[in-house]
N, C-alpha and C positions, 0 to 999 in steps of 0.2 A: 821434171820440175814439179808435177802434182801428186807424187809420190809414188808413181808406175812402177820404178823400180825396186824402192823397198818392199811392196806388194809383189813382187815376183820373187825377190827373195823370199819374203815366208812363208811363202805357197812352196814354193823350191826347197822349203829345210823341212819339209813332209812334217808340221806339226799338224795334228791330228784335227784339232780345233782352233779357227782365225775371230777374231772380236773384233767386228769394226762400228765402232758409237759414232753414225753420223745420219744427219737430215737428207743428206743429197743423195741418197739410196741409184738413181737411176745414171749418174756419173762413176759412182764405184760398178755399178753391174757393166755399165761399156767398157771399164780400166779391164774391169774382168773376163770381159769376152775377147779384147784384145787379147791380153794375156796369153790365154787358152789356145788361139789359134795361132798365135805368134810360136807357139812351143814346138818342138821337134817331134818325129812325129813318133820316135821312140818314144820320147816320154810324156805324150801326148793325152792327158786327161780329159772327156767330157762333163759340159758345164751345166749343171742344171739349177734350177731355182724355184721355191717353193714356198706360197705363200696359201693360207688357212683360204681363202676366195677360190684362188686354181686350183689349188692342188700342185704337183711334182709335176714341169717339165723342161725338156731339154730347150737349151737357150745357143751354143755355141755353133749351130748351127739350122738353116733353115728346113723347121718342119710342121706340118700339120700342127698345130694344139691337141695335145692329149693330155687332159688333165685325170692323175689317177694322187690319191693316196692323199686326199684335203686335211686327213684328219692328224693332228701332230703324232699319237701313237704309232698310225697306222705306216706314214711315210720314212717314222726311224726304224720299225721294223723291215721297210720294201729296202734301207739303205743296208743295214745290218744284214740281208739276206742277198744282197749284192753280189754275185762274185768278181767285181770288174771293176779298176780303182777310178775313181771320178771324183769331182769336186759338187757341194750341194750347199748352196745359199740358200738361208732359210731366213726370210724376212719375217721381222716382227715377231721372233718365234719364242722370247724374254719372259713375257708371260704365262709361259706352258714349261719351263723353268722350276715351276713350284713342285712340280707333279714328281715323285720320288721313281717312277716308272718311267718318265722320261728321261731321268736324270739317267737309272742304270741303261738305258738302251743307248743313250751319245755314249755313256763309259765301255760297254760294251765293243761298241763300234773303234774306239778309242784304243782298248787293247788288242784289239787285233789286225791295228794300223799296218804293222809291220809285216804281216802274211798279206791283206789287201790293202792297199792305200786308197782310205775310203775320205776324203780331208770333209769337213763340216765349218761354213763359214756364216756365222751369224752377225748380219746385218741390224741393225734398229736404231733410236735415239738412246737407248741405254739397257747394259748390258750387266746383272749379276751374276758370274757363273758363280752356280755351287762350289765350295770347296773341295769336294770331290774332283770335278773337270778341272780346277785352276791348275794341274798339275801338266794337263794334257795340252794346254791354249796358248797362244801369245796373240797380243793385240798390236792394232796398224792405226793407226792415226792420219786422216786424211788432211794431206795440208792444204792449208787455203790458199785463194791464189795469192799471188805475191802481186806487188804493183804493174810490173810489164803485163802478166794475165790480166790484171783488172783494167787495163788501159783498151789489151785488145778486146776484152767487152764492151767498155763504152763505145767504141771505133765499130763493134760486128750491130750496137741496136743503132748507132748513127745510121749504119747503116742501111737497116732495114726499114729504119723511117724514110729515107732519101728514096729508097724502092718503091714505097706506098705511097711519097707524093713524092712525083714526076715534074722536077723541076726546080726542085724545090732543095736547098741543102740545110743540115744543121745550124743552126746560129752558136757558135760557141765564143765565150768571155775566157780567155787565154787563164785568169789566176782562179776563173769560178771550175773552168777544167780542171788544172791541177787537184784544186780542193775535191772535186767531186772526187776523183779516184782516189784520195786520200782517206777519205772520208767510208769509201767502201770497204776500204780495210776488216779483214775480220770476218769477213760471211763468208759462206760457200758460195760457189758459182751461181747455183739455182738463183741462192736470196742475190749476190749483185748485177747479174742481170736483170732481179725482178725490179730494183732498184734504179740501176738504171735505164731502164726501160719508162718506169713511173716518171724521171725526171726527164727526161727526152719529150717524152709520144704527148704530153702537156702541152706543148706550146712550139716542138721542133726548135728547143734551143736550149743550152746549157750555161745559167746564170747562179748569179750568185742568190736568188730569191728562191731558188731549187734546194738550197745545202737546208736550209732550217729542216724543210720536209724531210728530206732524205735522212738526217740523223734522228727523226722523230721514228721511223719507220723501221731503222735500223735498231732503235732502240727495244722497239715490239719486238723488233724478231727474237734479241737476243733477250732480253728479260722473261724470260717461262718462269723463275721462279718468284716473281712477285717480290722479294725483300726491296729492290731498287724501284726508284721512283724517277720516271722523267720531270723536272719542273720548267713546265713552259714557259714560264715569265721569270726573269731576272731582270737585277733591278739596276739602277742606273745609282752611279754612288752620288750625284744629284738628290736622289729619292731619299741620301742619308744626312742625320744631323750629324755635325761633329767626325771622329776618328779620322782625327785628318791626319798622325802620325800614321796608320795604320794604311789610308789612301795610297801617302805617299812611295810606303813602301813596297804595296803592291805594284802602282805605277814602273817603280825604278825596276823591277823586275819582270815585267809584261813581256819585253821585248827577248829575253831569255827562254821565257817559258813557251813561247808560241814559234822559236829557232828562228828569229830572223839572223841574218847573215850579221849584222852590224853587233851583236851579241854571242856569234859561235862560240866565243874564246869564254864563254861563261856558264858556270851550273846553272843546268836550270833549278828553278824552285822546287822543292818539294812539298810542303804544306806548312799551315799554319794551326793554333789552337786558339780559342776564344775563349776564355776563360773570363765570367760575369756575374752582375748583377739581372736576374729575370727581368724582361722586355727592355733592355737597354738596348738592343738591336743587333743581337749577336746572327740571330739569322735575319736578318737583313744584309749585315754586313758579307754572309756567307753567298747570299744571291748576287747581290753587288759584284764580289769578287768574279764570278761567271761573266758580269755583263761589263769586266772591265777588260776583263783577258780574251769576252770574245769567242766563247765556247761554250758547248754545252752543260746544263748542271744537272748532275745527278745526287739525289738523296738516299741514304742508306737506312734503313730499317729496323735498327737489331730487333726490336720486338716480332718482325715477320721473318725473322732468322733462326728464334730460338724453336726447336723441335722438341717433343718426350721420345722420341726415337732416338737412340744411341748409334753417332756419330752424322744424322744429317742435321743437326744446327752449323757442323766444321763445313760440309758437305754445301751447304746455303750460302754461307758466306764465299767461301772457295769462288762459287758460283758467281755471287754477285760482284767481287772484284776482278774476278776476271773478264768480266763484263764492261766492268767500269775500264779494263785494259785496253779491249776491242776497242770502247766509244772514245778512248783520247785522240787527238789533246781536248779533256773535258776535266771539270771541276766535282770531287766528289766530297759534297755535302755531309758529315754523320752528326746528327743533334742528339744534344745530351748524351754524349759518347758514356758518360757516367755509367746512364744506366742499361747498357750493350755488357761494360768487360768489370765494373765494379763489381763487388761478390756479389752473390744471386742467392744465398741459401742455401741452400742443398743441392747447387748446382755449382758447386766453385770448381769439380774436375771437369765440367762441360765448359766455364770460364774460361779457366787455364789455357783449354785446347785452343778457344777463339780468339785469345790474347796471343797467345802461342803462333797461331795464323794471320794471325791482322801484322805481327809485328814485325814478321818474316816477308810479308807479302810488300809491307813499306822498306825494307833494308834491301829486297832485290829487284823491286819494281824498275823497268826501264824503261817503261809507256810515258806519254805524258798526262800523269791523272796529278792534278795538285789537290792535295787531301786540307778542307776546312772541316776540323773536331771544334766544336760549342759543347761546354761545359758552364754548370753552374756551382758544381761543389767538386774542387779539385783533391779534394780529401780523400775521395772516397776509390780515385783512379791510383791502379798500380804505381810506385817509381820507376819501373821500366818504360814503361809511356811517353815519360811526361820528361826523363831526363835529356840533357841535351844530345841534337844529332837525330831524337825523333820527328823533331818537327822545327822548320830552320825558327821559327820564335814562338814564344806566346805570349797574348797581346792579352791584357786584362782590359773590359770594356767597364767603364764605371759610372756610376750616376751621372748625367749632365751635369757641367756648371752652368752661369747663368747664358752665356751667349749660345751654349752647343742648346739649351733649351730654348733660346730665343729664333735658332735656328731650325727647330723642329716646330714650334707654332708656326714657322711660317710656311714652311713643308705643308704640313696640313690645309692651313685656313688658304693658302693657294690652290690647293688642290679641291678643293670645293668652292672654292670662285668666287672667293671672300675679297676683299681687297685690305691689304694690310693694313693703309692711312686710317681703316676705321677703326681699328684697336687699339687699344694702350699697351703696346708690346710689350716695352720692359715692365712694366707694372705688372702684367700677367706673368713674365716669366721670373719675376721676387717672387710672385704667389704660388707656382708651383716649386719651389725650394724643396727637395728630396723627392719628385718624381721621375721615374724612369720615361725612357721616350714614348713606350707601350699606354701609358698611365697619360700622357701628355695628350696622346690619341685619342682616348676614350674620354677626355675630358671635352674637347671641344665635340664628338660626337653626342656627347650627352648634352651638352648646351647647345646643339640645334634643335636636339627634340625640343628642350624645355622652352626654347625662343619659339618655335614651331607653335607648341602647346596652350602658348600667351599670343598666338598669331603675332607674333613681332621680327623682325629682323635681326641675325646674330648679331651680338655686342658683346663688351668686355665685361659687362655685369654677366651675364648669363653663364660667360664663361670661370668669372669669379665665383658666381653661387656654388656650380658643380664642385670647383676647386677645393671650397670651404667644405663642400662635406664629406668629401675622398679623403679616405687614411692611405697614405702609400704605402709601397710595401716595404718602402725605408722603414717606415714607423712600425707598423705591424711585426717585421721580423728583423727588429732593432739588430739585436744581440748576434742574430748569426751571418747576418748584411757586413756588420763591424767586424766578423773575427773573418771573413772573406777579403777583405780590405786589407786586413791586417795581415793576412799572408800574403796578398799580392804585393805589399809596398817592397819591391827589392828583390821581388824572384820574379816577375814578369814586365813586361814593355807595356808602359801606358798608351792605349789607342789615342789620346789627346795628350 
């Protein structure tokens, strides 16, 4: 079930060199010691392993520590000079990889496989053979645990907190259980024990106030390469004015996307596009959707995607949705998608590839990650994209009218512990006529200073003065505000 067996096969098909890219280094060296001694005794390899600290020694069975041959030259030379076929794990050994003297000494070792069976199995978090070696190697993929594995972890740290207090038993919440192991999905054994360990040894009990931490933590683990972003706080679509077409429709398919039994018989969602007016609330609405469906929300990056090394911007991204795969069912965020897969310059065959990847990765995805893309200029994205089947709708978020504005003042001036009665609502929100919701924000922020600054208490003057001297960005970028509008009327779903 952890993959014991495919790893005896490619040990057993004498390829000269094993690649195995994994964190949990001390789980494959046990796979591997099993292995070795489980073997017959004819074809009976010993096991040795070999890290730049020790040095070269045998593991397969018990002996003194003799550490000889630290130095990575030194130890393919004592293998190469070998007469006696063994197996030798050399941890961490990726970096000495560059050295062209090392390179020929595995090749070495490699061609003469077939007079001794000398196998070479490099262990690490990532692994470039030379193109020379790829000829000699094949790779093992360590699987993770499946749910039954992850269930009997949570059940072996229940248990060993029960061992340490005498008396004492787990507290477990029946659907907070489920979730937790749900929720571990994705790590190696090392990280979901360390996980659930964390959630247990807290307080000897498995609640549902444990899940936030545990996919926060999860989330560290798996992000090394920075392009994703955890966002702690999502919003409550309370917290939004207006896109009530857009609420609605998220609602109506909540119960699809998160597989409750009353919805089996239904696709789940797959994502949405935002396509806007700047600070209308396109990511607002992207938070909102997280905190309606009840899952975590992840933010994608392209500018921490793109590399000048050829082939790791593919390489970033790859990375980062796969990630976003592990952490479902979660909500993945990418703002201003525009300027991710739009042309780049001199970069349109590094584009190509990431559009190429992005688009493939949404056509066979079968996690539950529902993808919110925010865009402000829909001109500038591929028609591969944007055509239908990529994305189940796309909702054009547009200027407030007057009430979705009259409901954004009051968002605000509640949230700083105004009391509505003392305003002149509708009068304020005639006066902001072509403000986006971002601009509605900043205006009552600016009119506490200036109340502040007159020592007075906010009022509808104060809030009028700011109004009067704010150009919005209706006015200011009249002409290309208009011809956004004017592509949306008839090819997108109005959010109101």
């Amino acid at each position: 079930m952890d993959g014991r067996h495919d790893l005896e096969i490619i040990l057993r098909s004498r390829t000269p060199i094993v690649v195995i890219e994994s964190r949990d280094e001390a789980r494959i060296l046990k796979m591997l010691q099993s292995i070795t001694i489980a073997g017959s005794v004819d074809e009976y390899m010993p096991l040795f392993r070999w890290t730049v600290t020790d040095g070269l020694q045998r593991i397969d069975i018990a002996l003194e520590p003799q550490s000889i041959n630290s130095e990575p030259g030194d130890v393919l030379k004592h293998i190469r000079a070998v007469a006696k076929p063994g197996i030798y794990v050399l941890l961490d050994f990726h970096p000495f990889l560059d050295d062209p003297v090392n390179v020929r000494l595995i090749k070495d070792i490699c061609i003469r496989y077939r007079e001794i069976p000398r196998q070479i199995v490099l262990i690490s978090h990532d692994v470039k053979l030379p193109a020379e070696l790829d000829t000699f190697s094949a790779r093992f993929d360590m699987a993770l645990p499946s749910e039954e594995e992850r269930r009997k972890i949570v059940e072996r740290v229940a248990d060993e907190w029960t061992r340490e207090n005498p008396g004492a038993r787990v507290q477990a919440d029946a659907k907070a259980y489920k979730m937790l192991i749900q929720n571990l999905a994705g790590l190696t054994y090392r990280d979901t024990e360390q996980l659930a360990r964390n959630a247990i040894f807290i307080d000897g009990a498995i609640t549902k106030s444990d899940l936030p931490g545990v996919m926060q933590a999860k989330y560290e683990l798996l992000n090394r390469g920075g392009a994703l972003q955890f966002e702690y706080e999502t919003a409550r679509f309370s917290d939004v004015g207006g896109l009530a077409r857009l609420k609605k429709w998220l609602t109506q398919r909540r119960a699809a996307f998160r597989g409750d039994e009353s919805a089996a018989h239904l696709d789940a969602p797959k994502g949405v596009m935002l396509l806007g007016v700047q600070g209308c609330g396109k990511s607002l609405a992207a938070k909102a959707t997280a905190g309606i469906f009840g899952v975590p929300l992840l933010r994608l990056d392209f500018g921490a995607i793109y590399d000048k090394y050829h082939g790791e911007t593919e390489r970033k991204l790859r990375e980062s949705l796969k990630t976003a795969d592990v952490m479902s069912p979660c909500v993945l965020w990418i703002d201003e998608i525009e300027k991710g897969i739009a042309g780049r310059g001199g970069e349109t065959g590094t584009t190509q590839r990431v559009l190429g990847t992005f688009l493939t990765w949404m056509a066979e995805k079968k996690s539950q990650v529902f993808v919110v893309a925010t865009a402000n200029d829909i001109t500038t994205l591929p028609p591969e994209l944007v055509r239908k089947g990529r994305f189940d709708e796309i909702f054009f978020v547009d200027l407030p009218d007057k009430s979705v504005r009259t409901a954004i003042l009051a968002i605000h001036l509640t949230r700083r512990e105004q009391s509505l009665g003392n305003f002149e609502i509708e009068e304020l929100a005639d006066a902001m006529e072509g403000f986006s919701g971002a601009e509605i924000e900043q205006a009552v922020v600016a009119a506490f200073y200036a109340a502040h600054a007159q020592k007075e208490s906010l009022a509808t003057k104060h809030i009028l003065q700011e109004v009067s001297e704010t150009r919005p960005l209706s006015v200011v970028m009249q002409e290309q505000i208009g011809a956004l509008r004017a592509w949306a009327d008839g090819r997108t779903v109005p959010c109101d």
